[in-house]
Every structure is written in structure tokens, then in C-alpha cells.
C-alpha positions in Angstrom: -3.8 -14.3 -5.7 -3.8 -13.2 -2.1 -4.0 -16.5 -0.8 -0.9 -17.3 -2.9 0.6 -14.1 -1.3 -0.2 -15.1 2.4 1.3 -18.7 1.9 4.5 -17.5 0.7 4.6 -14.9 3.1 4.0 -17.7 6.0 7.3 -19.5 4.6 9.5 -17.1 4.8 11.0 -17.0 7.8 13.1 -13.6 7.8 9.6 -11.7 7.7 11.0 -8.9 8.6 13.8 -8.7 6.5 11.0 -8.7 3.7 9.0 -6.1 5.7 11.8 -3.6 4.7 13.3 -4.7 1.2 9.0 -3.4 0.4 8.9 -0.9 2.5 12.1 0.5 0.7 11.0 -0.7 -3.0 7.8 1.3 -2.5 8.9 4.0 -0.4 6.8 3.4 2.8 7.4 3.0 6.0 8.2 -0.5 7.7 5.4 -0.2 10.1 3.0 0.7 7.6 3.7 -2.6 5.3 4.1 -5.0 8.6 0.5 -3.5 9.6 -1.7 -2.9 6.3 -0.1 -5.2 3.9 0.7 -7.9 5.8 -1.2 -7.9 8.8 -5.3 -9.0 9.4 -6.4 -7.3 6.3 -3.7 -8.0 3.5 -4.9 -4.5 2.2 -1.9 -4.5 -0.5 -2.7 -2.4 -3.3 -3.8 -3.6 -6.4 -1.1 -1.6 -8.5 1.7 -3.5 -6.2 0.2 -7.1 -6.0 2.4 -7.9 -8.9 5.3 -7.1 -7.4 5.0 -7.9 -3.8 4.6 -11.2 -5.4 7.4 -11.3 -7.5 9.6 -10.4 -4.5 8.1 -12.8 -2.6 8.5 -16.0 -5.1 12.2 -14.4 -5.2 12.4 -14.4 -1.0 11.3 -18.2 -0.9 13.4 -19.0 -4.0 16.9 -17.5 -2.1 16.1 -18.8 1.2 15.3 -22.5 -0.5 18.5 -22.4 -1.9 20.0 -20.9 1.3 18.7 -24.6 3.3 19.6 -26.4 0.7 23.1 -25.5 0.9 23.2 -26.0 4.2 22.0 -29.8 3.7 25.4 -30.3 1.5 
């Protein structure tokens, strides 16, 4: 799963944008996610894996539709 996690997460391209919708949905700080959960360790907790990547799917999802607008 965390490799699914880190590919998605290289995608996106408003990383920190993403950085903050967690750090709000989880109540942490933005420093804290950017550094433990997404930085050289991907320590992300277990009870949150779920969810950071159900946000994430939904992050590439809107900003596939956002380029493929743009295409039209």
C-alpha cells in the first residue's frame, strides 16, 4: 500500500495544497505531515493509511479532470 501511496503522492502536483487539507483532516500540523508522513520515512499511521489514501485517489482524480479540461 505505501508504494501505492508514494506514487500518487509523486503525481500530484499541488503537494502542498495536500500537505494541509491532512494536516487539517487529522488535526496536525503541516510541518509535521510534510516531514513524517511524507518525507524519507512515509511513517503514516496505520489507523490513517485508509484515508490518506482515499484523499489521495480523490487529489489525482480532481486534478485529472482539472487537465483534462484544460485540453477541451
Amino acid at each position: 500500500m505505501k508504494d501505492n501511496l508514494k506514487n500518487l503522492f509523486t503525481n500530484l502536483k499541488d503537494k502542498q495544497g495536500f500537505i494541509e487539507l491532512c494536516a487539517k483532516e487529522f488535526e496536525k500540523k503541516p510541518l509535521s505531515i510534510q516531514n513524517n508522513w511524507f518525507g524519507r520515512y512515509w511513517a503514516i499511521p496505520e489507523k490513517h493509511l485508509e484515508r490518506v489514501l482515499t484523499l489521495l485517489q480523490t487529489a489525482n482524480y480532481q486534478q485529472y479532470i482539472k487537465n483534462k479540461e484544460k485540453c477541451l
